[in-house]
PQR file with spaces between the fields and no chain letter, atoms N, CA, C, O and H, PARSE charges and radii, in Angstrom:
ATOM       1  N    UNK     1      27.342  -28.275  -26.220 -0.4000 1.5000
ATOM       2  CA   UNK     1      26.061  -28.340  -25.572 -0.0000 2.0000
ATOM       3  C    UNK     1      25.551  -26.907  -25.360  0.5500 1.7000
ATOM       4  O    UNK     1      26.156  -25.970  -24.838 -0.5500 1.4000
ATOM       5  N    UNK     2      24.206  -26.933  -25.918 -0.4000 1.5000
ATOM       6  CA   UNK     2      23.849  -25.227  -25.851 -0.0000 2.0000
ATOM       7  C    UNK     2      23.115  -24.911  -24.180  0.5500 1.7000
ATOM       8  O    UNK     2      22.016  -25.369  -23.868 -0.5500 1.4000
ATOM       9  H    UNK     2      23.714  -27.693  -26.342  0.4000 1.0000
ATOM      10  N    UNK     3      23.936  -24.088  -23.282 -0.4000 1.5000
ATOM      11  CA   UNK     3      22.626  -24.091  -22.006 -0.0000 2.0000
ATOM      12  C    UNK     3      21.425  -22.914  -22.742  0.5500 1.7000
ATOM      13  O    UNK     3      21.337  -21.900  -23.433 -0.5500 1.4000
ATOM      14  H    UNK     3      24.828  -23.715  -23.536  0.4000 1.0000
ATOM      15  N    UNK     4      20.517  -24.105  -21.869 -0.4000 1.5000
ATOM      16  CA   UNK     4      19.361  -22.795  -21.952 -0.0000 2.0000
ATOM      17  C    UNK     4      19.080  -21.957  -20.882  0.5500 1.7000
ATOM      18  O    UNK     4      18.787  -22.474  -19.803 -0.5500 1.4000
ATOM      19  H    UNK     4      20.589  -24.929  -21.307  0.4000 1.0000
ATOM      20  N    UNK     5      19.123  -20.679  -21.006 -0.4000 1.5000
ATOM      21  CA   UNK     5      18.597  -19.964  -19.776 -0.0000 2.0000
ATOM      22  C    UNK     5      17.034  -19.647  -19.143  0.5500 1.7000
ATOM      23  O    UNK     5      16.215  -18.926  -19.714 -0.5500 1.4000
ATOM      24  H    UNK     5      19.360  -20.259  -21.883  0.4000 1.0000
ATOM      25  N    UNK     6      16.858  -20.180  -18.147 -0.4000 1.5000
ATOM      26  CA   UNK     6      15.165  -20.203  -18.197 -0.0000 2.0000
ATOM      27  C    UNK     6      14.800  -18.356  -17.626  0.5500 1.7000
ATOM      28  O    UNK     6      15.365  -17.522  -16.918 -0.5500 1.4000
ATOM      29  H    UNK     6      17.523  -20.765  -17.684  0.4000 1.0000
ATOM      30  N    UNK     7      14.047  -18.405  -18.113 -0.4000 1.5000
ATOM      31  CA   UNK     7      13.139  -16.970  -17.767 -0.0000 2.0000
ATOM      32  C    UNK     7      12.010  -17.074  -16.807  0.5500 1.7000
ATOM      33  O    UNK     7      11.336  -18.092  -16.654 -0.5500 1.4000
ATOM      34  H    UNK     7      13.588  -19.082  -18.688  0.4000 1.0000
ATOM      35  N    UNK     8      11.823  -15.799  -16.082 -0.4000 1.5000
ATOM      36  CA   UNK     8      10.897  -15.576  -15.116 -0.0000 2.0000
ATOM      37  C    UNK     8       9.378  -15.816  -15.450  0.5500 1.7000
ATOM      38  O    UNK     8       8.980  -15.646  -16.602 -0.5500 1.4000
ATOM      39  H    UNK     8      12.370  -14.971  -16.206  0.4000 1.0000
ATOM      40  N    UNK     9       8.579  -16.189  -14.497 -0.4000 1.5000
ATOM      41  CA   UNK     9       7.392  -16.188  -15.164 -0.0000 2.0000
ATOM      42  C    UNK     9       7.110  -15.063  -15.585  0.5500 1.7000
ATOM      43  O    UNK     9       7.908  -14.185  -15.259 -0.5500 1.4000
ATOM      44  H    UNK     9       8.903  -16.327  -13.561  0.4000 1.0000
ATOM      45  N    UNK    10       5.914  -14.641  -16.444 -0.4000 1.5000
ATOM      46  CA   UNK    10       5.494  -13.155  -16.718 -0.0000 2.0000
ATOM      47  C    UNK    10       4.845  -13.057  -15.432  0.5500 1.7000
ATOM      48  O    UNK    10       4.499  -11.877  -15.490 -0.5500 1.4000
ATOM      49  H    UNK    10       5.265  -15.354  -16.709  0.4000 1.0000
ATOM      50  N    UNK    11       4.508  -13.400  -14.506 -0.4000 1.5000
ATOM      51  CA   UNK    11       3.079  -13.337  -13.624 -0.0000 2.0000
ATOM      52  C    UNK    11       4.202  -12.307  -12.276  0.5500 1.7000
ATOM      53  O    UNK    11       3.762  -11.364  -11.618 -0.5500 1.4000
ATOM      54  H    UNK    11       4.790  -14.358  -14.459  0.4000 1.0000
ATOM      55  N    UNK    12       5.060  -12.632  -12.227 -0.4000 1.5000
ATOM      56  CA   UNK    12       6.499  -12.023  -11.437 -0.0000 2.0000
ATOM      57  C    UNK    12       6.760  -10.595  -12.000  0.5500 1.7000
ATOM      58  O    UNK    12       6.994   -9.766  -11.120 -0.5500 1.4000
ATOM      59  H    UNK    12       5.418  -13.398  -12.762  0.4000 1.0000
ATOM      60  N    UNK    13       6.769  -10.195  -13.097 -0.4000 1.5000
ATOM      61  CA   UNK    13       6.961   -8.983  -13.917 -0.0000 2.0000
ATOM      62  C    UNK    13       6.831   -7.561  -12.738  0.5500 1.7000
ATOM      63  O    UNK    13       6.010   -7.920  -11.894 -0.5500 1.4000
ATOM      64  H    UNK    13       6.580  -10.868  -13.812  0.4000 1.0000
ATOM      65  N    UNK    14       7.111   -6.769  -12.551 -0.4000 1.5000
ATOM      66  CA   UNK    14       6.663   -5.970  -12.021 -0.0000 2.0000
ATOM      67  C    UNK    14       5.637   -5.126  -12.997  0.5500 1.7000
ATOM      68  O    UNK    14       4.666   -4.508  -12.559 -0.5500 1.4000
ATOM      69  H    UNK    14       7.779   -6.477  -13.236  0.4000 1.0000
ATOM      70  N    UNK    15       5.989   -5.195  -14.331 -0.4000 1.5000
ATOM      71  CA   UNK    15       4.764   -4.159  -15.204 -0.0000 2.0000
ATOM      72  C    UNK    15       3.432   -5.097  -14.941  0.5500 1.7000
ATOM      73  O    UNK    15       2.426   -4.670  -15.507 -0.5500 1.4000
ATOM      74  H    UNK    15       6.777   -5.697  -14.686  0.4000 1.0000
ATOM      75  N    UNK    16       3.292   -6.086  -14.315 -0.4000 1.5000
ATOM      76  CA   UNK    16       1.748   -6.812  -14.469 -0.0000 2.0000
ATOM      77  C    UNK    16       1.164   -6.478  -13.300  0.5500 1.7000
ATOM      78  O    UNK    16      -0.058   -6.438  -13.156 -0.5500 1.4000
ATOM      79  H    UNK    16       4.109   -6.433  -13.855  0.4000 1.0000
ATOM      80  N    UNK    17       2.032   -6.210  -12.369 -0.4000 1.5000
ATOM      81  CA   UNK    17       1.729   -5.363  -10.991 -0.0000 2.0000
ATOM      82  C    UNK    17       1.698   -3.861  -10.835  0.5500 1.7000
ATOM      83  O    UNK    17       1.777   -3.367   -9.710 -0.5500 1.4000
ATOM      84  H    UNK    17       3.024   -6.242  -12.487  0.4000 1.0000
ATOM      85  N    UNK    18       1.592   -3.163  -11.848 -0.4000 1.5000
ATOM      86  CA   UNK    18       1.883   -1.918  -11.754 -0.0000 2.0000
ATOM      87  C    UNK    18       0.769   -1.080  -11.016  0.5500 1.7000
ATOM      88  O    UNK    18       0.741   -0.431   -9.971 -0.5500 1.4000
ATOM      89  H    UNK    18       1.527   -3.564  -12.762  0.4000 1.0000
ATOM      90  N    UNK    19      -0.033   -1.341  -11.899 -0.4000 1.5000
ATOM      91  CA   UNK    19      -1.394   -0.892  -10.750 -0.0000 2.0000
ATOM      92  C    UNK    19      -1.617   -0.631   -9.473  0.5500 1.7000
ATOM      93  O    UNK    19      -1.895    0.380   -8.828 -0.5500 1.4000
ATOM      94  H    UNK    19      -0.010   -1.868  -12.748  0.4000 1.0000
ATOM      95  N    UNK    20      -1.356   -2.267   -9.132 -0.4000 1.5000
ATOM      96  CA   UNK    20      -1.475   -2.273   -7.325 -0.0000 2.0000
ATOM      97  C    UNK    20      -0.072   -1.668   -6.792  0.5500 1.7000
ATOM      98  O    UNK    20      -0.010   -1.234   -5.642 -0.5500 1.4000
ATOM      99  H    UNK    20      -1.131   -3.089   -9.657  0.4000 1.0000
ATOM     100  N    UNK    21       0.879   -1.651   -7.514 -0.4000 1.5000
ATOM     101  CA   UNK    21       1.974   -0.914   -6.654 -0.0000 2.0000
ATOM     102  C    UNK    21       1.536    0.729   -6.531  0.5500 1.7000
ATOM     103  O    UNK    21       1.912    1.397   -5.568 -0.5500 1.4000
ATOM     104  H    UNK    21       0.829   -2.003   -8.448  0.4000 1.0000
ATOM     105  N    UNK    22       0.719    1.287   -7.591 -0.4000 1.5000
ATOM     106  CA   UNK    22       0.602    2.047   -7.538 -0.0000 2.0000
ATOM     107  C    UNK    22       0.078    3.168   -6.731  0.5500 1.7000
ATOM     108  O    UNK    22       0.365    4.317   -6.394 -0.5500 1.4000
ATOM     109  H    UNK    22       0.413    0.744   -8.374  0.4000 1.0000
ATOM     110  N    UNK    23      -1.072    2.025   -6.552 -0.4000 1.5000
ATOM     111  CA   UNK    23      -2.421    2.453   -5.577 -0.0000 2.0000
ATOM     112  C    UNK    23      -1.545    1.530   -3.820  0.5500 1.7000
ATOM     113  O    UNK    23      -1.958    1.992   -2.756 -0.5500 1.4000
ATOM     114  H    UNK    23      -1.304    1.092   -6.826  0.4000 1.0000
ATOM     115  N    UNK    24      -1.241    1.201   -3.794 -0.4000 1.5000
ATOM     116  CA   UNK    24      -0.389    0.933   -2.775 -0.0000 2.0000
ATOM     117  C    UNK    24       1.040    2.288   -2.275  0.5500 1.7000
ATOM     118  O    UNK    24       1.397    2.591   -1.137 -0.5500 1.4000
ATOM     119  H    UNK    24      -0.905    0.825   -4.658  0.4000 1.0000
ATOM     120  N    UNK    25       1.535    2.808   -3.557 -0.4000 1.5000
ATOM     121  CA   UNK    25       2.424    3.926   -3.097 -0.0000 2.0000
ATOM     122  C    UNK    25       1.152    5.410   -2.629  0.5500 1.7000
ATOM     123  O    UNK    25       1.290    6.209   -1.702 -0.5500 1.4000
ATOM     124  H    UNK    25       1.245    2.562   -4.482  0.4000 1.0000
ATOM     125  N    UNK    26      -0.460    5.315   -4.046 -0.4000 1.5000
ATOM     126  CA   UNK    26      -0.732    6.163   -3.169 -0.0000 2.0000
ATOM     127  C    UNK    26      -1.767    6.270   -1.936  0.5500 1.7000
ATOM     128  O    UNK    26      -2.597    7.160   -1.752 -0.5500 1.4000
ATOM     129  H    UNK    26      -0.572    4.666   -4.799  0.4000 1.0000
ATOM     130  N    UNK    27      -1.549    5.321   -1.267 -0.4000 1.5000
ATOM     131  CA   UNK    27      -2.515    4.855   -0.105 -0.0000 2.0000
ATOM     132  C    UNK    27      -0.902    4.824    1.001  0.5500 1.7000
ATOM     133  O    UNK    27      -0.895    4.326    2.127 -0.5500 1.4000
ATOM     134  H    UNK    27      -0.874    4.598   -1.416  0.4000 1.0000
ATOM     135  N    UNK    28       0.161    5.384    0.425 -0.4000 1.5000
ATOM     136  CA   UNK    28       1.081    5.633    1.620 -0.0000 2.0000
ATOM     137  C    UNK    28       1.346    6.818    1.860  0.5500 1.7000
ATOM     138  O    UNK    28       1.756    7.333    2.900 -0.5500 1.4000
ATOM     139  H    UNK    28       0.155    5.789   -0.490  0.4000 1.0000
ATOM     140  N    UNK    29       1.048    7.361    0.643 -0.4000 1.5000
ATOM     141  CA   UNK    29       1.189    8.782    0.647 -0.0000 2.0000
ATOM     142  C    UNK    29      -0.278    9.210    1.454  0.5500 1.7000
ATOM     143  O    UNK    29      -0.334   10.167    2.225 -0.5500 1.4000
ATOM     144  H    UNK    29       0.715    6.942   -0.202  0.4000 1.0000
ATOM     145  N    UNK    30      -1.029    8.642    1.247 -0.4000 1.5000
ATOM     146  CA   UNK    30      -2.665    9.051    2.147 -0.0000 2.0000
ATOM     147  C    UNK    30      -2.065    9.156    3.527  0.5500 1.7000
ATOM     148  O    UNK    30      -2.013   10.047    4.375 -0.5500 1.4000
ATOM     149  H    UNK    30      -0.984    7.865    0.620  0.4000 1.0000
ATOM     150  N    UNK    31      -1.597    7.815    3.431 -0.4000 1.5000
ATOM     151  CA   UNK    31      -1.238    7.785    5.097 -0.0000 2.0000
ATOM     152  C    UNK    31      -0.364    8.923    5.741  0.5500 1.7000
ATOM     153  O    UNK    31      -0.593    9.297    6.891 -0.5500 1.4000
ATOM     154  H    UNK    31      -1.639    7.091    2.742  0.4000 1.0000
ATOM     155  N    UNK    32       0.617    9.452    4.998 -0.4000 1.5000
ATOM     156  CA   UNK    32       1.373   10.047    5.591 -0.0000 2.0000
ATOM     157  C    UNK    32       0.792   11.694    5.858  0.5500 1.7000
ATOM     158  O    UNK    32       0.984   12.425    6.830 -0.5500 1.4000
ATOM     159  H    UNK    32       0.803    9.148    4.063  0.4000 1.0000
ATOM     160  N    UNK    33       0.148   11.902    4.811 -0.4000 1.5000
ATOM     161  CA   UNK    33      -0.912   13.202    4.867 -0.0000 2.0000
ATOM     162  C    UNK    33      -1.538   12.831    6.428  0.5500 1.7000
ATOM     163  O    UNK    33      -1.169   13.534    7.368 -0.5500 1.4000
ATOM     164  H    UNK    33      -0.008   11.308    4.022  0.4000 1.0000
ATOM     165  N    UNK    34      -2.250   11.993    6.605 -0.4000 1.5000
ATOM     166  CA   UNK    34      -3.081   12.042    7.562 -0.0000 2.0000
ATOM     167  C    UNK    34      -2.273   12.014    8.730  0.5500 1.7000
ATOM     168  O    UNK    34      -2.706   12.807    9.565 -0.5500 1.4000
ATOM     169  H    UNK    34      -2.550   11.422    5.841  0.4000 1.0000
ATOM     170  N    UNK    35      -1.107   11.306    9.160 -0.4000 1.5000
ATOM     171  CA   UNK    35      -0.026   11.454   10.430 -0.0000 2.0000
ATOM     172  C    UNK    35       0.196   12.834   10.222  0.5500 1.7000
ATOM     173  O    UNK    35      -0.610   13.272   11.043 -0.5500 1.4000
ATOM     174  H    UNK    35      -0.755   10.661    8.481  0.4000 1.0000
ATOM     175  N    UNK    36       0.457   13.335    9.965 -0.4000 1.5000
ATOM     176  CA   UNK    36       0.923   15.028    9.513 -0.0000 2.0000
ATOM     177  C    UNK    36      -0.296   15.613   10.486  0.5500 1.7000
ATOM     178  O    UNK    36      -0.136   16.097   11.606 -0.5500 1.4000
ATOM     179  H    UNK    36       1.112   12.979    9.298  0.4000 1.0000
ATOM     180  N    UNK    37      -1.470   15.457    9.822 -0.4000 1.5000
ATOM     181  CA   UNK    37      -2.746   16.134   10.329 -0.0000 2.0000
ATOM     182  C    UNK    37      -2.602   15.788   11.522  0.5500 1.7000
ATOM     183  O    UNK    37      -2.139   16.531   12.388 -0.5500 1.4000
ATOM     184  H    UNK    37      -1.600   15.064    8.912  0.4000 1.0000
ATOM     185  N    UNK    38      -2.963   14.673   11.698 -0.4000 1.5000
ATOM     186  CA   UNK    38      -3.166   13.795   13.690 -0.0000 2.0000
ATOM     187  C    UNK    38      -1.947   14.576   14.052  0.5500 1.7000
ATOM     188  O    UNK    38      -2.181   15.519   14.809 -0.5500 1.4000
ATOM     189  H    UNK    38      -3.339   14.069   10.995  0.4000 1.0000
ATOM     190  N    UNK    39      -1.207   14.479   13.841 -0.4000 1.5000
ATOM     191  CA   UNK    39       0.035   14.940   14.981 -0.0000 2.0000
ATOM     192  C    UNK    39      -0.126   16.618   15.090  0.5500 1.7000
ATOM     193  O    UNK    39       0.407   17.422   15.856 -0.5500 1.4000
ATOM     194  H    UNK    39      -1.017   13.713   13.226  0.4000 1.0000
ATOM     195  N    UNK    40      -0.789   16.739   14.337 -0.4000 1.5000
ATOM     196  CA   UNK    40      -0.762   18.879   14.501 -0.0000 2.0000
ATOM     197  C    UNK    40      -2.056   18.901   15.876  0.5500 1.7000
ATOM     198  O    UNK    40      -1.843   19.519   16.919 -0.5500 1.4000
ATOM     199  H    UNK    40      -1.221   16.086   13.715  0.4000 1.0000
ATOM     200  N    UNK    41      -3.227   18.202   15.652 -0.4000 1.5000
ATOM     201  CA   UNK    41      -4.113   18.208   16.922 -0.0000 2.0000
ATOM     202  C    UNK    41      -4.211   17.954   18.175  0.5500 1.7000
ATOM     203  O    UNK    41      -3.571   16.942   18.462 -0.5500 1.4000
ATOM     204  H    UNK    41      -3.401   17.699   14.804  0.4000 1.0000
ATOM     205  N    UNK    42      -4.735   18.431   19.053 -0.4000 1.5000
ATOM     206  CA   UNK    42      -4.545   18.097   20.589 -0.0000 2.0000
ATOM     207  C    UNK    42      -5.401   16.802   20.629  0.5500 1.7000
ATOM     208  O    UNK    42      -6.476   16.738   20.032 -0.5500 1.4000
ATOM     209  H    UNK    42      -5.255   19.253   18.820  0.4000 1.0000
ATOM     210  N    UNK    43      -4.731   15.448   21.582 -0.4000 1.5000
ATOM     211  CA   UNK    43      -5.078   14.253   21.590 -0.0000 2.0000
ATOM     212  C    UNK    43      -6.953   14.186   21.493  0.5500 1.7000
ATOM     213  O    UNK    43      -7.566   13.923   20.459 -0.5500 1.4000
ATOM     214  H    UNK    43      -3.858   15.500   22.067  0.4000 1.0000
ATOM     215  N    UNK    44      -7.302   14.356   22.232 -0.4000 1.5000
ATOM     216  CA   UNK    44      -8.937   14.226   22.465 -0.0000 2.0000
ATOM     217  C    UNK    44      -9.452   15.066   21.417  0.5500 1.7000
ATOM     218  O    UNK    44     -10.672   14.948   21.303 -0.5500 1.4000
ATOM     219  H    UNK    44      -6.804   14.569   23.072  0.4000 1.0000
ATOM     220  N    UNK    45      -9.013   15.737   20.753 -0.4000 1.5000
ATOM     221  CA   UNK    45      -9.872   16.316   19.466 -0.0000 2.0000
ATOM     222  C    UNK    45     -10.739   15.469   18.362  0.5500 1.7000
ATOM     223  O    UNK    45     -10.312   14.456   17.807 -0.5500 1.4000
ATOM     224  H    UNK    45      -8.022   15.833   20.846  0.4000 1.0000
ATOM     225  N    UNK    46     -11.885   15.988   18.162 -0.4000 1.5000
ATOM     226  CA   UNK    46     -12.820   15.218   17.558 -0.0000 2.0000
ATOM     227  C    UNK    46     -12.391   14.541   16.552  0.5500 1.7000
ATOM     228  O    UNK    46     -12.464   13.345   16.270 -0.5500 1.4000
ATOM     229  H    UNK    46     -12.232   16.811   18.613  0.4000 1.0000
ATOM     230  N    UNK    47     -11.843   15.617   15.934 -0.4000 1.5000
ATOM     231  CA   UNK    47     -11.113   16.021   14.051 -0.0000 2.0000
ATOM     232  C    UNK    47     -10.563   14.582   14.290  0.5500 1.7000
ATOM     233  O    UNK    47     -10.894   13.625   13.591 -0.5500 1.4000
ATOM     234  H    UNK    47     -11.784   16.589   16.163  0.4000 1.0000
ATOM     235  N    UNK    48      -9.284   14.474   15.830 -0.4000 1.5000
ATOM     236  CA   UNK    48      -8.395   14.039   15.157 -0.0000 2.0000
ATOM     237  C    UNK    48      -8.941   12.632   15.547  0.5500 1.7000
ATOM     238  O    UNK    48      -8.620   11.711   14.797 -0.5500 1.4000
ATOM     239  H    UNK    48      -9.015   15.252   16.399  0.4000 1.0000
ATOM     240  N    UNK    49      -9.607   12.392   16.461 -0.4000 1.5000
ATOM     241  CA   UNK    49     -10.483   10.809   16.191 -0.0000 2.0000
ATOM     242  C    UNK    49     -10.847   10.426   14.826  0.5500 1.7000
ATOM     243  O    UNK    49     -10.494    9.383   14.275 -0.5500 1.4000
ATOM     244  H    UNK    49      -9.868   13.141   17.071  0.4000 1.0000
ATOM     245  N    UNK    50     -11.380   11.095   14.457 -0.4000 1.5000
ATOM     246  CA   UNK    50     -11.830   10.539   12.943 -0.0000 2.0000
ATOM     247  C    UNK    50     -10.726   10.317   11.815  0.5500 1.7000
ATOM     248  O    UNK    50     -10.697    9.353   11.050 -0.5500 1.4000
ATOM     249  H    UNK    50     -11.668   11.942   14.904  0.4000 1.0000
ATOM     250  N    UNK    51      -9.809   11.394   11.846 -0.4000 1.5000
ATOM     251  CA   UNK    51      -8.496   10.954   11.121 -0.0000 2.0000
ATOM     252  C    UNK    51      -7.844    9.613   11.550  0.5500 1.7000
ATOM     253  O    UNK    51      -7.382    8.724   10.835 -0.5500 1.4000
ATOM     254  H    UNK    51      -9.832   12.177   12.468  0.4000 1.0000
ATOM     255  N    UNK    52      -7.921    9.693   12.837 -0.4000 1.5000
ATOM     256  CA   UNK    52      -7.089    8.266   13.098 -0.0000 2.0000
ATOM     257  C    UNK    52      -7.802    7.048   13.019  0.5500 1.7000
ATOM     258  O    UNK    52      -7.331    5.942   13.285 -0.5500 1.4000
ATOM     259  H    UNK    52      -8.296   10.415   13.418  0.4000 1.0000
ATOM     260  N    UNK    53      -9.233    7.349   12.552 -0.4000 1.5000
ATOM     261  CA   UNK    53      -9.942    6.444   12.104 -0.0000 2.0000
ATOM     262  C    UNK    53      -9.773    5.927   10.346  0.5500 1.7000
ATOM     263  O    UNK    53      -9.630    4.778    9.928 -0.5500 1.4000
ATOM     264  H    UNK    53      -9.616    8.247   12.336  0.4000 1.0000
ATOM     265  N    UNK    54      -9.845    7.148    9.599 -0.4000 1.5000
ATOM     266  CA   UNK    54      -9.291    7.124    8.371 -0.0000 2.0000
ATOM     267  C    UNK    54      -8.135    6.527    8.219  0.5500 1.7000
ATOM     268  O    UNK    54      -7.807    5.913    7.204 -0.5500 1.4000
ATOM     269  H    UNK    54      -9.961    8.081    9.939  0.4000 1.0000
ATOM     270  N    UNK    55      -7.445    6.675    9.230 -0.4000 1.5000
ATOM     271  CA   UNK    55      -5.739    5.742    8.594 -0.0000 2.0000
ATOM     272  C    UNK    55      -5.697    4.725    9.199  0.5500 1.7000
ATOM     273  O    UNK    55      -4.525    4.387    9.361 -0.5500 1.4000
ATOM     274  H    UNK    55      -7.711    7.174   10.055  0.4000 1.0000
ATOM     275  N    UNK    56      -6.560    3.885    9.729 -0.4000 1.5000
ATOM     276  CA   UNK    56      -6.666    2.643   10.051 -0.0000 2.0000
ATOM     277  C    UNK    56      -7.400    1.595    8.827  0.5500 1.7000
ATOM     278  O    UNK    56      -7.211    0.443    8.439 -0.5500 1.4000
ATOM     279  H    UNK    56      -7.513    4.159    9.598  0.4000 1.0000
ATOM     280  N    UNK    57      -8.280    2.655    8.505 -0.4000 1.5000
ATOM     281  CA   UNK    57      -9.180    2.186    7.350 -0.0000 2.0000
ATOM     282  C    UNK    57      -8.117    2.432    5.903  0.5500 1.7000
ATOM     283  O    UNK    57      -8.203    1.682    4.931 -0.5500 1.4000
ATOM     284  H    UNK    57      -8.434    3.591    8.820  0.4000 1.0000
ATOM     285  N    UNK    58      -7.458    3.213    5.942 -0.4000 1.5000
ATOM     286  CA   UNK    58      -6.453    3.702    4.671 -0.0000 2.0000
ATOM     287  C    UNK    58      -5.419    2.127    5.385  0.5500 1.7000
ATOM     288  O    UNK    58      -5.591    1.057    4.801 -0.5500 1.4000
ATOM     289  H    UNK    58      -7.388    3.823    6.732  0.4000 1.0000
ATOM     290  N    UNK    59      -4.629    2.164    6.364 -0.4000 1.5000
ATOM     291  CA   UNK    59      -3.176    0.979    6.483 -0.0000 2.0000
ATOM     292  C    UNK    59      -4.316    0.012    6.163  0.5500 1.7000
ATOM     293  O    UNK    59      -4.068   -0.455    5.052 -0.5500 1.4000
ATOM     294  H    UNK    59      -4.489    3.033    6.839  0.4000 1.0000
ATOM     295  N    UNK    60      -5.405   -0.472    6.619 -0.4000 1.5000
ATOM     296  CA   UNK    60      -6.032   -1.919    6.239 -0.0000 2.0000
ATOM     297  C    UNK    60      -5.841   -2.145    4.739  0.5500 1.7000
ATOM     298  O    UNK    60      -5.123   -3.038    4.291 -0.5500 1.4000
ATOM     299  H    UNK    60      -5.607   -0.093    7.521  0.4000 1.0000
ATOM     300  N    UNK    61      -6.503   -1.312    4.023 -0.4000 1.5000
ATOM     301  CA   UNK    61      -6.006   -0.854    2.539 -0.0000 2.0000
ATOM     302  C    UNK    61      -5.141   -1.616    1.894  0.5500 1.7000
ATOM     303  O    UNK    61      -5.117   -2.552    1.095 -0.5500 1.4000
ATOM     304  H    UNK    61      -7.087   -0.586    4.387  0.4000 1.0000
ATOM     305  N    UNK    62      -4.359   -0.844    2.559 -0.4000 1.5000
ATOM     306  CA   UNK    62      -3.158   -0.774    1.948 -0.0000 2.0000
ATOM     307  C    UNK    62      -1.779   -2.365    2.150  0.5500 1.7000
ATOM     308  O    UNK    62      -0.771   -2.632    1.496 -0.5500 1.4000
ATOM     309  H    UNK    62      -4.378   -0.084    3.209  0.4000 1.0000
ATOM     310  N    UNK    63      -2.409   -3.034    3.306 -0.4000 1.5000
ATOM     311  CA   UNK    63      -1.481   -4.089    3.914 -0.0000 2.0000
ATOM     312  C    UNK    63      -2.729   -5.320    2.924  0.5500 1.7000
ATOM     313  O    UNK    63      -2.245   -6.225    2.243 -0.5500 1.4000
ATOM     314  H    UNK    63      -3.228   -2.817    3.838  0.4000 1.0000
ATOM     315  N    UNK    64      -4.054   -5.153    3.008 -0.4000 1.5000
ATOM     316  CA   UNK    64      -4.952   -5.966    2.279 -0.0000 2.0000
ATOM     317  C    UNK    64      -4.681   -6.388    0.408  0.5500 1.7000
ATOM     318  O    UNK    64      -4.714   -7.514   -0.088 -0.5500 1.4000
ATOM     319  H    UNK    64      -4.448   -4.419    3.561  0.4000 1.0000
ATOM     320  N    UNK    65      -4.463   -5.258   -0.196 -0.4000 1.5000
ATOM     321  CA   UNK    65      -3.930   -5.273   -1.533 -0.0000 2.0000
ATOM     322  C    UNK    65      -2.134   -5.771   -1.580  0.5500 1.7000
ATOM     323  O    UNK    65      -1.629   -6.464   -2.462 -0.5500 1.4000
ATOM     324  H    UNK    65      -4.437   -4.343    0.208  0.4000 1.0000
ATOM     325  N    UNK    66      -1.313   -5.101   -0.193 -0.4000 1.5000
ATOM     326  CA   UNK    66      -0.337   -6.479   -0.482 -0.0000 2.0000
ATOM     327  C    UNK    66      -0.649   -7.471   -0.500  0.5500 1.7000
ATOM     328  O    UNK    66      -0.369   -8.270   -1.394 -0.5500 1.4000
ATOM     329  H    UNK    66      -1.723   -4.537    0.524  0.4000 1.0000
ATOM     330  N    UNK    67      -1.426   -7.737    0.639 -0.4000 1.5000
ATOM     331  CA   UNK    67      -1.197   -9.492    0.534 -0.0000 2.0000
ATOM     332  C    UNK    67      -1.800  -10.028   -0.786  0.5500 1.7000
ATOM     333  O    UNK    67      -1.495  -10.993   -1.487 -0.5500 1.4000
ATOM     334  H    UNK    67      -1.653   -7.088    1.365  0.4000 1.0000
ATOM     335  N    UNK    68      -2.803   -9.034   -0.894 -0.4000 1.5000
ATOM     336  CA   UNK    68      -3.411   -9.623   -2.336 -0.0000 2.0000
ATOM     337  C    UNK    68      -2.383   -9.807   -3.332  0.5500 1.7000
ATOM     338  O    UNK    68      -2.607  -10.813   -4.005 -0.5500 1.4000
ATOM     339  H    UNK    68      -3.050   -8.250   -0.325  0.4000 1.0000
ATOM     340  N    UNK    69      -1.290   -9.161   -3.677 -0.4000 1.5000
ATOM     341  CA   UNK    69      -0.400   -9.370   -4.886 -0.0000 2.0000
ATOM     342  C    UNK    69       0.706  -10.668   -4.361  0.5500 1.7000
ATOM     343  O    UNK    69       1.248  -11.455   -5.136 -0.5500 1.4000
ATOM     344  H    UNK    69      -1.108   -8.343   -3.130  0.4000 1.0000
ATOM     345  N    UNK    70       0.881  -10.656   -2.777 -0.4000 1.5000
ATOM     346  CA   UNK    70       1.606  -11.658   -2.362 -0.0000 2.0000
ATOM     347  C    UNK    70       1.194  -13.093   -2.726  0.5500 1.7000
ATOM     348  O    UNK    70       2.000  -13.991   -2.965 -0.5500 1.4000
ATOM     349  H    UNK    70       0.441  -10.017   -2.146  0.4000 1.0000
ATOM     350  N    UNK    71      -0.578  -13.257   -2.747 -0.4000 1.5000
ATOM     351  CA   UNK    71      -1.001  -14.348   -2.943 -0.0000 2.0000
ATOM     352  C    UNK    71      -1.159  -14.614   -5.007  0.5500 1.7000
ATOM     353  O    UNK    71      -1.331  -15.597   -5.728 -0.5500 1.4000
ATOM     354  H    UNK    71      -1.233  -12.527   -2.553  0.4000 1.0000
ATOM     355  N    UNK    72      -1.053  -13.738   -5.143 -0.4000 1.5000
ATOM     356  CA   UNK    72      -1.272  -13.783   -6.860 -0.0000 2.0000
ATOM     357  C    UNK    72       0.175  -14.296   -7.067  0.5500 1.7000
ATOM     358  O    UNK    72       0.350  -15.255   -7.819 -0.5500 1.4000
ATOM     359  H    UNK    72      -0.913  -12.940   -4.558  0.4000 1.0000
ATOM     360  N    UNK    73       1.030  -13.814   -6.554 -0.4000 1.5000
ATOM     361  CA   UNK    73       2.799  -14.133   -7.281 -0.0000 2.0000
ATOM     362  C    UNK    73       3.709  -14.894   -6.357  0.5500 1.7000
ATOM     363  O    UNK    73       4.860  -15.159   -6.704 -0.5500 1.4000
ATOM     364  H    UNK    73       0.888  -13.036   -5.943  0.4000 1.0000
């Protein structure tokens, strides 16, 4: 009796996801630039309001395009 071995879908592949992993590693690297910055400024600084505005808008990003690949696979 021959077994057959079944295979993964292609849709699972990590090369069909490459993209969004990509732009997902560099939207962590954004993030981490910007903690770097915020943490060098004194709390109430203008600058650093707006940075910590940017990495709220950068993690939304970035947690939004997971789920997006979570719901594709």
């Amino acid at each position: 009796m021959m077994m057959v071995q079944q295979s993964a879908p292609l849709v699972n592949l990590p090369l069909f996801i490459a993209p969004e992993l990509a732009e997902i590693e560099r939207l962590q690297t954004e993030r981490n630039i910007l903690r770097q910055r915020i943490h060098a400024l004194r709390p109430h600084c203008h600058k650093r309001v707006e940075l910590e505005a940017r990495l709220r808008l950068v993690t939304a990003q970035q947690l939004a395009l997971s789920a997006e690949i979570g719901r594709q696979h």
